[in-house]
gemmi code that builds the backbone of each chain (N, CA, C; Angstrom):
import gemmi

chains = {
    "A": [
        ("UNK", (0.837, -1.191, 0.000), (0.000, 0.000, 0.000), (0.882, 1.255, 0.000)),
        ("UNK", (0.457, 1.956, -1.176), (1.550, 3.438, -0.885), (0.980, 4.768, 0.028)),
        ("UNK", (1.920, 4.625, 0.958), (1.660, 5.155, 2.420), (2.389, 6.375, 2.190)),
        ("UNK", (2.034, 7.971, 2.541), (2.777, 8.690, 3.137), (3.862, 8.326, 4.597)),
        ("UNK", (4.742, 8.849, 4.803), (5.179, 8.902, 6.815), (3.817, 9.504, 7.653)),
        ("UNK", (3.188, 10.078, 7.057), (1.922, 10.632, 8.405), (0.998, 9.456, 8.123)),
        ("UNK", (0.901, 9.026, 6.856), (-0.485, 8.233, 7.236), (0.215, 6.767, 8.288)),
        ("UNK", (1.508, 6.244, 7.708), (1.925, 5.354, 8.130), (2.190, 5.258, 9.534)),
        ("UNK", (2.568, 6.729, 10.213), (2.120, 6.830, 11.420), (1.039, 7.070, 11.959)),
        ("UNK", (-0.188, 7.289, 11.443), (-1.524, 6.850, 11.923), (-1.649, 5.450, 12.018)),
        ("UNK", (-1.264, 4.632, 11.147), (-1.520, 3.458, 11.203), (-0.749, 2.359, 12.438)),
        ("UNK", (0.133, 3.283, 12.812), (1.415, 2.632, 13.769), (0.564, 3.053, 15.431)),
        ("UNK", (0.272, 4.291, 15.341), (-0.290, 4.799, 16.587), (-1.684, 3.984, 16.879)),
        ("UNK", (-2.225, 3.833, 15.883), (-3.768, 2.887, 15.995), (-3.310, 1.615, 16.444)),
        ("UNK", (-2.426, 0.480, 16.106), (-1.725, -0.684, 16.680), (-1.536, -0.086, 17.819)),
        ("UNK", (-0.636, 0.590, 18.463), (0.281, 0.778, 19.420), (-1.094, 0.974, 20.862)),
        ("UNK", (-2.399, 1.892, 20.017), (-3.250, 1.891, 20.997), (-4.458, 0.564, 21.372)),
        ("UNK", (-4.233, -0.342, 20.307), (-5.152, -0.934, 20.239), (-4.123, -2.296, 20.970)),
        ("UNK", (-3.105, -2.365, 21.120), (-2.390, -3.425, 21.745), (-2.514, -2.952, 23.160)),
        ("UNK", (-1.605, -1.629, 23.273), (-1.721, -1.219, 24.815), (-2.766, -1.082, 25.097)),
        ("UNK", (-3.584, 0.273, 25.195), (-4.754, 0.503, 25.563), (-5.279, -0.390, 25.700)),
        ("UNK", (-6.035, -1.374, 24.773), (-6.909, -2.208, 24.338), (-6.466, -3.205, 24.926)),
        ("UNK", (-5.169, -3.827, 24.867), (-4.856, -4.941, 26.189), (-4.987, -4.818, 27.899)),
        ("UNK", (-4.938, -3.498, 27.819), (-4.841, -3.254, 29.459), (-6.341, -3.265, 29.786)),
        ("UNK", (-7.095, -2.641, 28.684), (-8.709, -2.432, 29.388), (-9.554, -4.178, 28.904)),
        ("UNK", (-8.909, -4.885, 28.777), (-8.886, -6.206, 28.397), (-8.979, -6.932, 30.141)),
        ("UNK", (-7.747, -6.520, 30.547), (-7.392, -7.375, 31.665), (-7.790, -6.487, 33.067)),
        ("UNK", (-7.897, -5.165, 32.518), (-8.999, -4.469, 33.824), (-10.397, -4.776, 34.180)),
        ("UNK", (-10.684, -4.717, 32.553), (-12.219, -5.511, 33.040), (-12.316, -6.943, 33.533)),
        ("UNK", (-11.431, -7.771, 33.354), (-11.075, -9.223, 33.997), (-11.109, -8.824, 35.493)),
        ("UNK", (-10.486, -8.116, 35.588), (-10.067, -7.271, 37.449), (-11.075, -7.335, 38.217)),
        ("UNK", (-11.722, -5.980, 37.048), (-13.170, -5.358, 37.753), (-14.163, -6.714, 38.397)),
        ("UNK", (-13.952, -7.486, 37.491), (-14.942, -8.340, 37.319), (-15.060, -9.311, 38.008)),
        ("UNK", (-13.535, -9.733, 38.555), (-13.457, -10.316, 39.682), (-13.194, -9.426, 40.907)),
        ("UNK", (-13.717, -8.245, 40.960), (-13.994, -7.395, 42.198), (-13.091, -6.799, 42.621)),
        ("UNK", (-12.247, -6.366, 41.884), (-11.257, -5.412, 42.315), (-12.104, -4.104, 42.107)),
        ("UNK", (-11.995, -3.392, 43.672), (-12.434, -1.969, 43.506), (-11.772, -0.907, 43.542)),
        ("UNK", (-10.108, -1.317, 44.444), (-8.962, -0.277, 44.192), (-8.412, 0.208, 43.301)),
        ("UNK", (-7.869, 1.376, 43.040), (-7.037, 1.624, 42.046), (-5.707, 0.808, 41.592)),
        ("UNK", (-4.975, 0.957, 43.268), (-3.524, 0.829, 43.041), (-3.231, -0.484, 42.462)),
        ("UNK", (-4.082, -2.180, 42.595), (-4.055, -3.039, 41.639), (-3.754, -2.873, 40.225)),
        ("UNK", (-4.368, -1.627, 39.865), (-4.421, -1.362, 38.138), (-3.164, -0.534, 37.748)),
        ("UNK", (-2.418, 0.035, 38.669), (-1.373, 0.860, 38.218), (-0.206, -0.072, 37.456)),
        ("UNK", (0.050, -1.055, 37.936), (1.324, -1.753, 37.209), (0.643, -2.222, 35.648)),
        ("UNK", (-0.502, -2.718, 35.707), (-0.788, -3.371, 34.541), (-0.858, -2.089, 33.454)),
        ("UNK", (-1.459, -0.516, 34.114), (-1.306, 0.529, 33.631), (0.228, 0.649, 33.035)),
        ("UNK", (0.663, 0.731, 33.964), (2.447, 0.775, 33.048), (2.855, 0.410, 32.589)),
        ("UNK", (2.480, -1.337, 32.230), (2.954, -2.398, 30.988), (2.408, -1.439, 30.078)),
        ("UNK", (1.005, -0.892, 29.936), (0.557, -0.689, 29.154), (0.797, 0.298, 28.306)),
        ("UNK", (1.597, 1.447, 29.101), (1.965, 2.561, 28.781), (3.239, 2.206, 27.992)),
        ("UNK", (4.082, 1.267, 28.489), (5.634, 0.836, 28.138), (5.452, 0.285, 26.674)),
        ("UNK", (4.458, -0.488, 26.431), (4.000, -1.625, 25.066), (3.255, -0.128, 24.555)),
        ("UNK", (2.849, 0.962, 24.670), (2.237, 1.654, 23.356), (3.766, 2.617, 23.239)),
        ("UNK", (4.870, 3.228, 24.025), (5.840, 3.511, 23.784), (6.932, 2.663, 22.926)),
        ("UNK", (6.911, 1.631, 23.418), (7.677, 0.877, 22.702), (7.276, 0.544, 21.203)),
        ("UNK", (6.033, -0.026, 20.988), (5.419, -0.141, 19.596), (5.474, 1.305, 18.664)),
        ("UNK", (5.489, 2.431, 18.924), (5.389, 3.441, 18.665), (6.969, 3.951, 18.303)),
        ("UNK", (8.198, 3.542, 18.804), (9.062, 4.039, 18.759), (9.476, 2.670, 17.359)),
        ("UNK", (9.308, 1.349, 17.406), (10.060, 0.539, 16.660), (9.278, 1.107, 15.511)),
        ("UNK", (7.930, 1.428, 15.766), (7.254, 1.402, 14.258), (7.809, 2.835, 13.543)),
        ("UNK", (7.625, 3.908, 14.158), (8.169, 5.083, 13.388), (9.691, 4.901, 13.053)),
        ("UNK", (10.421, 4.101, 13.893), (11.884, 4.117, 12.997), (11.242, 3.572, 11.873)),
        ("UNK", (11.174, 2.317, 11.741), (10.823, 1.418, 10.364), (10.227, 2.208, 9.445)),
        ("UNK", (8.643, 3.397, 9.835), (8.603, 4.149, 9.032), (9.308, 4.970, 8.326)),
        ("UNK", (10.167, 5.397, 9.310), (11.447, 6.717, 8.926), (11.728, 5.683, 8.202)),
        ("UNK", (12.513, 5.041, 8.184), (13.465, 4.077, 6.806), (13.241, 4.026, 6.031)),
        ("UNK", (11.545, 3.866, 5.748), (11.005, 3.506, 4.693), (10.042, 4.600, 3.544)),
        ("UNK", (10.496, 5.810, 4.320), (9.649, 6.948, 3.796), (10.555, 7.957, 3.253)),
        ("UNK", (10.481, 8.781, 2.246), (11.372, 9.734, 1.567), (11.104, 11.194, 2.585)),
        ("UNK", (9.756, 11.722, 2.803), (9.368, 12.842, 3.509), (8.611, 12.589, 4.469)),
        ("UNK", (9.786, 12.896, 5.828), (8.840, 13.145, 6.835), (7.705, 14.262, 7.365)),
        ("UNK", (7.690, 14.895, 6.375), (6.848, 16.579, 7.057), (5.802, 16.670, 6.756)),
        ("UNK", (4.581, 16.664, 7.445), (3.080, 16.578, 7.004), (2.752, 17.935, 5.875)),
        ("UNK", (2.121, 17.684, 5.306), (1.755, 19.055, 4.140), (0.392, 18.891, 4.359)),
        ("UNK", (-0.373, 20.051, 3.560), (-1.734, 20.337, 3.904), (-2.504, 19.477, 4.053)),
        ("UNK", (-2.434, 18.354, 3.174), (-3.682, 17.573, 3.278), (-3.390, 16.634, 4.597)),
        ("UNK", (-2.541, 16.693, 5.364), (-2.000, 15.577, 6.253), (-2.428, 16.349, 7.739)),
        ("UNK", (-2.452, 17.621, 7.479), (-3.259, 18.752, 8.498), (-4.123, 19.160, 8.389)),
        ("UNK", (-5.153, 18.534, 6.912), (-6.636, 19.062, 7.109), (-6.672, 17.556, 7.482)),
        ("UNK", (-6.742, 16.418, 7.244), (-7.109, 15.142, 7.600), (-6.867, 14.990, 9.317)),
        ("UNK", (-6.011, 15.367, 9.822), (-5.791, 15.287, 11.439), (-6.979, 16.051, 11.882)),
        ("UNK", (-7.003, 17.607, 11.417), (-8.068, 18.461, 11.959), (-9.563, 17.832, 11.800)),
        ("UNK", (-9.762, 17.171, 10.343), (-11.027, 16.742, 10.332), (-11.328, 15.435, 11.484)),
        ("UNK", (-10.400, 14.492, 11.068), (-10.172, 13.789, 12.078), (-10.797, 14.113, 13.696)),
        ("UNK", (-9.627, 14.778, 14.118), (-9.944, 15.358, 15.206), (-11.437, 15.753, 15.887)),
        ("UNK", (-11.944, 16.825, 15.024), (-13.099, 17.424, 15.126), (-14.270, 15.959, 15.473)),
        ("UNK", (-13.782, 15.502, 14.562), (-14.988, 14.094, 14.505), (-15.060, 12.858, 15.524)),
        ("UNK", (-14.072, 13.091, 16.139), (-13.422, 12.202, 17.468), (-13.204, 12.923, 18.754)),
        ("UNK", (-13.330, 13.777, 18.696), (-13.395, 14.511, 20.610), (-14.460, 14.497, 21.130)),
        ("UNK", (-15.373, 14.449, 20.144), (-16.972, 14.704, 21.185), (-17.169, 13.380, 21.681)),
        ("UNK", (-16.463, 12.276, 21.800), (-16.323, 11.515, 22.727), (-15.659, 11.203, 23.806)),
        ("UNK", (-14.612, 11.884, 23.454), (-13.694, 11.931, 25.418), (-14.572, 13.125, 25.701)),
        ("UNK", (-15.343, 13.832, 25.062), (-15.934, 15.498, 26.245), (-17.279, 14.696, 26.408)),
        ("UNK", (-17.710, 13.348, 26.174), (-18.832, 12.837, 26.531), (-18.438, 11.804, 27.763)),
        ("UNK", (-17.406, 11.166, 27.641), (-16.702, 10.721, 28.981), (-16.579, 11.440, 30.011)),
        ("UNK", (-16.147, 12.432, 30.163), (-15.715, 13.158, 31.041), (-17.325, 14.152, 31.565)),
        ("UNK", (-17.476, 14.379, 30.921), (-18.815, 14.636, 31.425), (-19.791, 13.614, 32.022)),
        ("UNK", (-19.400, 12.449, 31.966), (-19.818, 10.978, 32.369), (-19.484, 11.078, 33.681)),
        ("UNK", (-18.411, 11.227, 33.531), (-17.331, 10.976, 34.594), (-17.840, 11.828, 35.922)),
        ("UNK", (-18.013, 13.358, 35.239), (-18.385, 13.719, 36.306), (-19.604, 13.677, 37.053)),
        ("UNK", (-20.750, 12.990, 36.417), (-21.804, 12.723, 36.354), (-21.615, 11.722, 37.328)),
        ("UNK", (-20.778, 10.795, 37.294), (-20.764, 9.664, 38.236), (-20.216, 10.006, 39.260)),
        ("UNK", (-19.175, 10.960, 39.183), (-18.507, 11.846, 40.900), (-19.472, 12.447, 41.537)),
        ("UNK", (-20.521, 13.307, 41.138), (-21.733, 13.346, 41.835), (-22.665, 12.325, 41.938)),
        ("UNK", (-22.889, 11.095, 41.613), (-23.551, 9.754, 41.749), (-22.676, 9.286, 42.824)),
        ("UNK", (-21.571, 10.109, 43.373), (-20.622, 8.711, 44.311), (-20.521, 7.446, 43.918)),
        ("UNK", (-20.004, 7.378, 42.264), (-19.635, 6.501, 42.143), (-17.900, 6.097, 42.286)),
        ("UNK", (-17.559, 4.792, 42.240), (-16.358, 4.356, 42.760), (-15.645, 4.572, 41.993)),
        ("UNK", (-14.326, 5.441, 42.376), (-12.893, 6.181, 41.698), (-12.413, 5.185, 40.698)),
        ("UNK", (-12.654, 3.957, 40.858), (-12.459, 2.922, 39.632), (-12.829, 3.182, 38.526)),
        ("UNK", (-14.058, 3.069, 38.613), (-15.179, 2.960, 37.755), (-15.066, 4.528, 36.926)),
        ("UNK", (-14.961, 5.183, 37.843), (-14.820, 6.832, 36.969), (-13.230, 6.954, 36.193)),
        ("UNK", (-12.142, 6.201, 37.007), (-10.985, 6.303, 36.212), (-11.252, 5.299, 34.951)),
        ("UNK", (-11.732, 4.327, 34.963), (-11.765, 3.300, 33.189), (-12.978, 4.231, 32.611)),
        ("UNK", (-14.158, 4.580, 32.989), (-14.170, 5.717, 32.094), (-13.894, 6.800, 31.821)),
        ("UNK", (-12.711, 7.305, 32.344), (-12.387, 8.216, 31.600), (-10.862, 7.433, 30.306)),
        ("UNK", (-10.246, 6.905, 30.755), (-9.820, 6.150, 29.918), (-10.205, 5.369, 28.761)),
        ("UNK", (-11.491, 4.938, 28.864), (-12.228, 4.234, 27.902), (-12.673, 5.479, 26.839)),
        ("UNK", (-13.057, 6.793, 27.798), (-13.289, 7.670, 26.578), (-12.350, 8.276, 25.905)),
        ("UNK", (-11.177, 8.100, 26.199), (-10.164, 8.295, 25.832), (-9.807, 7.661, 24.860)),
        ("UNK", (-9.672, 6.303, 24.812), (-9.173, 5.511, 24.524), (-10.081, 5.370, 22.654)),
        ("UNK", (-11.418, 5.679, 23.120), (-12.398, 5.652, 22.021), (-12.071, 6.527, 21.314)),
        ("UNK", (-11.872, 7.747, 21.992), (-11.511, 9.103, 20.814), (-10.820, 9.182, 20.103)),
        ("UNK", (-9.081, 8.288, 20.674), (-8.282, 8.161, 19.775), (-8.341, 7.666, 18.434)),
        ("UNK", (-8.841, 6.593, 19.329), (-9.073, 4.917, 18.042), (-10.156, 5.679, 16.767)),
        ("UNK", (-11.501, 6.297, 17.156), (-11.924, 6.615, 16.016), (-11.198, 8.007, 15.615)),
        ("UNK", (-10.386, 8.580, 16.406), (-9.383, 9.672, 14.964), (-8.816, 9.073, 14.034)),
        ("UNK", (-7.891, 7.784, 15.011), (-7.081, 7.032, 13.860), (-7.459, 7.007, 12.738)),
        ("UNK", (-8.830, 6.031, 12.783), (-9.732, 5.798, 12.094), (-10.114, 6.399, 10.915)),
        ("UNK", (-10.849, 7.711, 11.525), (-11.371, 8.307, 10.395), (-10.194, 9.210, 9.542)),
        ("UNK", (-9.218, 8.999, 9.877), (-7.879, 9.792, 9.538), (-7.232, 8.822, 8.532)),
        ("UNK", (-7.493, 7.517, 8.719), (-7.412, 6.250, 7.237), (-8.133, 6.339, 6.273)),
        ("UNK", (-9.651, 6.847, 6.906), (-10.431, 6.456, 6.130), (-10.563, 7.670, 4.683)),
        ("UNK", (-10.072, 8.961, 5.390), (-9.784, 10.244, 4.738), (-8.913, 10.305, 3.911)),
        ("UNK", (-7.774, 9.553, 4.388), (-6.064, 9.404, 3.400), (-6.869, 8.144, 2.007)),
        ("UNK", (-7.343, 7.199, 2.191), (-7.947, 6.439, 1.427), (-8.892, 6.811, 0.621)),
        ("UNK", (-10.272, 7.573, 1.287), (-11.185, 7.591, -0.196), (-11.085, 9.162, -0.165)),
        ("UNK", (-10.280, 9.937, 0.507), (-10.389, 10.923, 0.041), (-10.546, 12.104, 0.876)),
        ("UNK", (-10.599, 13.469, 0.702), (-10.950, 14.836, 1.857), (-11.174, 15.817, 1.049)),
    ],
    "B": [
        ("UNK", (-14.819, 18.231, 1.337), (-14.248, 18.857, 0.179), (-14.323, 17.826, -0.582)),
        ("UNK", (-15.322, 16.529, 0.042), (-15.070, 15.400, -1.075), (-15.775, 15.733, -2.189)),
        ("UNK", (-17.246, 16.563, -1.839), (-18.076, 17.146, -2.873), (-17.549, 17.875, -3.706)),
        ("UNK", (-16.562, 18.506, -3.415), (-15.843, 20.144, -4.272), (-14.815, 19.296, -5.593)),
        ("UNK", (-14.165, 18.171, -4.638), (-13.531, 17.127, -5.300), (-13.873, 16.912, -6.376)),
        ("UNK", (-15.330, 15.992, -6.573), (-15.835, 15.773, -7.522), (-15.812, 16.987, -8.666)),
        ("UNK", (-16.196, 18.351, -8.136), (-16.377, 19.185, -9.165), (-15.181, 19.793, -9.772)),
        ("UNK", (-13.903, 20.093, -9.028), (-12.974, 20.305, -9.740), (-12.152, 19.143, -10.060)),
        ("UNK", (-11.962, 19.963, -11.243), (-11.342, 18.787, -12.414), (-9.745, 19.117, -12.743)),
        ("UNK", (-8.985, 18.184, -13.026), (-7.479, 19.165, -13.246), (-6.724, 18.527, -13.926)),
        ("UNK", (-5.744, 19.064, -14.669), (-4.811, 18.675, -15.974), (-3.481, 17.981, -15.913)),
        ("UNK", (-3.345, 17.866, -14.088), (-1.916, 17.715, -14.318), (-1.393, 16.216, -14.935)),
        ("UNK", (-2.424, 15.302, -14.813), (-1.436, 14.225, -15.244), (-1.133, 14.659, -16.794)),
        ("UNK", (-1.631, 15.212, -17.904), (-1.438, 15.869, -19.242), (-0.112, 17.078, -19.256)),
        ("UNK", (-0.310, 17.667, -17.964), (0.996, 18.441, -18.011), (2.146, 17.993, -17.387)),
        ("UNK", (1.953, 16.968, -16.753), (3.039, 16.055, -16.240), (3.748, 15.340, -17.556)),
        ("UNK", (2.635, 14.978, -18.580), (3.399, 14.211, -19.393), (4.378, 15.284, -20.693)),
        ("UNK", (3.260, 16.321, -20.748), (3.827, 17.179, -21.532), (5.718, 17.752, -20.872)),
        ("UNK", (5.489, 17.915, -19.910), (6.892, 17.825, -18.993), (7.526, 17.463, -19.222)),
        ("UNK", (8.527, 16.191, -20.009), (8.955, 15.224, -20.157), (8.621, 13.901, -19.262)),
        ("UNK", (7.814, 13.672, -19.034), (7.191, 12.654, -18.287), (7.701, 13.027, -16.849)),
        ("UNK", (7.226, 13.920, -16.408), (7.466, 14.386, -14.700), (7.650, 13.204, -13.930)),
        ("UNK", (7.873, 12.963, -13.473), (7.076, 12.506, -12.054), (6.535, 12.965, -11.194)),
        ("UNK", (5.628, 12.344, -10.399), (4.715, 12.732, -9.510), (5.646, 13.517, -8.265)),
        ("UNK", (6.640, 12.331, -7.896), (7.624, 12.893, -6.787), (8.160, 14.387, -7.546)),
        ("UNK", (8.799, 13.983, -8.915), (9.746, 15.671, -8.978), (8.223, 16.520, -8.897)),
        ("UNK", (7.108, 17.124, -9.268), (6.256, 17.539, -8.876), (6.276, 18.032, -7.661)),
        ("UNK", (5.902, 17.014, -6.617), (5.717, 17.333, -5.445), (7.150, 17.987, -4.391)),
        ("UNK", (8.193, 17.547, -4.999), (8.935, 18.456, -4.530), (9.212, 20.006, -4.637)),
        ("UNK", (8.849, 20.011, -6.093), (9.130, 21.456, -6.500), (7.530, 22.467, -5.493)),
        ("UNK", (6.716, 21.458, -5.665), (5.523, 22.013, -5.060), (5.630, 22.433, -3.333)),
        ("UNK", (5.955, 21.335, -2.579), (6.565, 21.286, -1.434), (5.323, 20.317, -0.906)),
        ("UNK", (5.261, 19.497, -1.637), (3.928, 18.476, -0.848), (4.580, 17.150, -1.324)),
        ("UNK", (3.592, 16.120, -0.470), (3.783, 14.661, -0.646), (3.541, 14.341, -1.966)),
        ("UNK", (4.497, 13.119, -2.303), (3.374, 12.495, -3.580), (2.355, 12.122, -3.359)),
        ("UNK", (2.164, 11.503, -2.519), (1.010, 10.704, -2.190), (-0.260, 12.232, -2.249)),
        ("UNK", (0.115, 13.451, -2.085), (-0.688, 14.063, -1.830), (-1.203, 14.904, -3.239)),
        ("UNK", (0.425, 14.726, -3.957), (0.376, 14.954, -5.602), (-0.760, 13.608, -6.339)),
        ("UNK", (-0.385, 12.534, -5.538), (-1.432, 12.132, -6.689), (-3.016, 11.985, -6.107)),
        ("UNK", (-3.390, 12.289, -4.809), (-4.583, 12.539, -4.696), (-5.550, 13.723, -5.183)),
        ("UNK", (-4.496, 14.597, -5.197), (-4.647, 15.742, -5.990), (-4.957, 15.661, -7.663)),
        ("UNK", (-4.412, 14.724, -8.469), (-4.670, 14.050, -9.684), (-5.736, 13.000, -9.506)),
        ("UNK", (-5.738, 12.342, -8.921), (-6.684, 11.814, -8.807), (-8.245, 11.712, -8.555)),
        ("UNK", (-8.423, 13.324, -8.352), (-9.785, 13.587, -7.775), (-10.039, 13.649, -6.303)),
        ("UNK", (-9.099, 13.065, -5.215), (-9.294, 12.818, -4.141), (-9.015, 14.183, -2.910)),
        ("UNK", (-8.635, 15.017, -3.727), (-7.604, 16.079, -2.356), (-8.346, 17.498, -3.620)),
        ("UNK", (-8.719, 18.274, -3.112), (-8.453, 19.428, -3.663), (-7.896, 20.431, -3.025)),
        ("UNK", (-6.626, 21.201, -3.554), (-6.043, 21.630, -2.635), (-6.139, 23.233, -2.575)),
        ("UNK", (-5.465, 23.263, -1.676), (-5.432, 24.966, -0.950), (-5.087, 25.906, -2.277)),
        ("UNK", (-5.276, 26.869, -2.361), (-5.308, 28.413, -3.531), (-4.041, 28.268, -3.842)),
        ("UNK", (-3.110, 28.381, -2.782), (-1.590, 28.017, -2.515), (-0.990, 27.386, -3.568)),
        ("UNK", (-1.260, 25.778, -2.954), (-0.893, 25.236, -3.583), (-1.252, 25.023, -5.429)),
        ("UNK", (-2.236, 25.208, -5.446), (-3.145, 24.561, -6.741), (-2.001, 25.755, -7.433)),
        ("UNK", (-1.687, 27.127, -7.097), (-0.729, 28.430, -7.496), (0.703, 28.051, -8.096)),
        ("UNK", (0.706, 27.110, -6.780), (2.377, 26.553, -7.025), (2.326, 25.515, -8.356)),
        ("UNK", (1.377, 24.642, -8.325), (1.465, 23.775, -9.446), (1.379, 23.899, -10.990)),
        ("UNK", (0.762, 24.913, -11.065), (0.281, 26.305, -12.106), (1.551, 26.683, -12.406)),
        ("UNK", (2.496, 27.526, -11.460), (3.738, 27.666, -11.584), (4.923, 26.908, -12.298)),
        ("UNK", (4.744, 25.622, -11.433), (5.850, 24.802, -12.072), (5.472, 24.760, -13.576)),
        ("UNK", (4.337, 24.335, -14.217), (4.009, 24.197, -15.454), (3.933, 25.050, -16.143)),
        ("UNK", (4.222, 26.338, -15.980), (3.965, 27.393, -16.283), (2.703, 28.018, -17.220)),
        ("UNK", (1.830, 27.687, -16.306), (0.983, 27.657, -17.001), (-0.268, 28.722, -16.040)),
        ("UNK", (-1.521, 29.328, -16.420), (-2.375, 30.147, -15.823), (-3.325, 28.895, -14.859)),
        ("UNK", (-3.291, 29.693, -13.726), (-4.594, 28.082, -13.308), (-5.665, 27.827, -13.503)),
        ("UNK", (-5.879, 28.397, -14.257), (-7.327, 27.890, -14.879), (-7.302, 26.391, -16.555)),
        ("UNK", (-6.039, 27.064, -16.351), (-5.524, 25.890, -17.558), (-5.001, 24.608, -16.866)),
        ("UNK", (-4.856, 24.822, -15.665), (-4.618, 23.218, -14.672), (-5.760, 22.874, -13.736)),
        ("UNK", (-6.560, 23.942, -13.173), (-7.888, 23.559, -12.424), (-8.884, 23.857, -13.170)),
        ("UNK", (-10.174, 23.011, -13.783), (-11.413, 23.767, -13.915), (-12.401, 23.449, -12.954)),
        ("UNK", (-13.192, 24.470, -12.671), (-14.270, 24.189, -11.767), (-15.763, 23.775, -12.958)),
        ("UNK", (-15.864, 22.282, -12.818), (-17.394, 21.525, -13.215), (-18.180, 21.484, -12.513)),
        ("UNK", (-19.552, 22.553, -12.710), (-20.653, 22.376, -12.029), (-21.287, 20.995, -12.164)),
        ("UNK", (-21.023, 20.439, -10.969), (-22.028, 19.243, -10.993), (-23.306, 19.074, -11.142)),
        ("UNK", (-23.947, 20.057, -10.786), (-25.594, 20.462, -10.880), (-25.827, 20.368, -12.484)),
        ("UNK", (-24.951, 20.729, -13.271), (-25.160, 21.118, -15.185), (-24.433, 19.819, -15.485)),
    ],
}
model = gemmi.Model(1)
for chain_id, residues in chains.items():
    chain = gemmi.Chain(chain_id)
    for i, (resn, *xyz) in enumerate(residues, 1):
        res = gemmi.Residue()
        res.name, res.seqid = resn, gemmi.SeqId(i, " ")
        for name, pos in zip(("N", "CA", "C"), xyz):
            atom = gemmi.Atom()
            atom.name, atom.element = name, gemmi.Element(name[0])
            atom.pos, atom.b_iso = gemmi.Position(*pos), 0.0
            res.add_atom(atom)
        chain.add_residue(res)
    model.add_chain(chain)
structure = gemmi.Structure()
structure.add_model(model)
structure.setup_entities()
């Protein structure tokens, strides 16, 4: 597939979140589920998680760099992020407004930290997303 | 701009060839954009900024209306 370096790093950052992210909220909800209500349980598996989207992220953009003539985004690589963007935040500002919705529900600091992560986690994944889907059929 | 897409229409793969067979890359360098973004731009897929569409006009030396036309889709 002939890839720009920006799209190819969209495509590297979408893995990198969908391994980390997506593995950690994998094995949190395993947690939750067997009744973990503390935080501090989730912090280490948090940091694999953080370490595996750093790490995936750093091997993949070298390989990109190697394999790409221009690294410097040009217009269409900054209207596609912006559109992107625009089309993917109104879901972490729907989390977080969740979130706080549930801090006045007294709900449990758990439960409000994976969603805010989860909305996080969503916003990214569909920028990625629609940021492929833009480089592909078009903007 | 996928709609606008459709309506403008543009010459460069004809002035690419008239070029001595350009390439897309020497293009996009002289332009200061990707290929990939040169050929979405040929392709129907990208329509680009005043700027740029200026610069490409340039290299070919040509007026831009002789490398972009705007087709009403409605007619």
């Amino acid at each position: 597939m002939d890839m720009s370096f920006e799209e190819k790093s969209v495509w590297i950052q979408l893995a990198s979140l969908v391994v980390g992210l997506g593995g950690y909220l994998v094995v949190a909800g395993l947690m939750l589920s067997n009744g973990v209500s503390a935080l501090p349980p989730f912090v280490p598996v948090f940091a694999v998680a953080v370490v595996l989207i750093v790490a995936v992220n750093i091997a993949g953009h070298v390989v990109a760099a190697v394999t790409s003539r221009s690294h410097e985004a040009d217009e269409r690589d900054r209207l596609i992020g912006c559109r992107a963007e625009s089309g993917s935040s109104w879901i972490l500002g729907v989390g977080v407004i969740g979130a706080i919705m549930a801090l006045i529900l007294s709900v449990s600091g758990v439960w409000v930290a994976h969603l805010l992560l989860i909305s996080l986690f969503g916003s990214e994944v569909v920028k990625e997303v629609l940021q492929i889907v833009y480089y592909r059929r078009g903007v | 701009m996928a709609q606008s897409g459709k309506s403008i229409r543009n010459r460069i793969r004809i002035l690419r060839f008239h070029h001595d067979e350009m390439t897309q890359q020497q293009l996009a360098d002289q332009v200061g954009v990707t290929r990939q973004t040169v050929n979405a731009i040929e392709g129907g897929k990208y329509s680009p900024s005043l700027e740029v569409a200026f610069r490409i006009a340039h290299v070919f030396g040509k007026p831009i209306e002789e490398v972009f036309q705007f087709v009403d889709a409605s007619g």
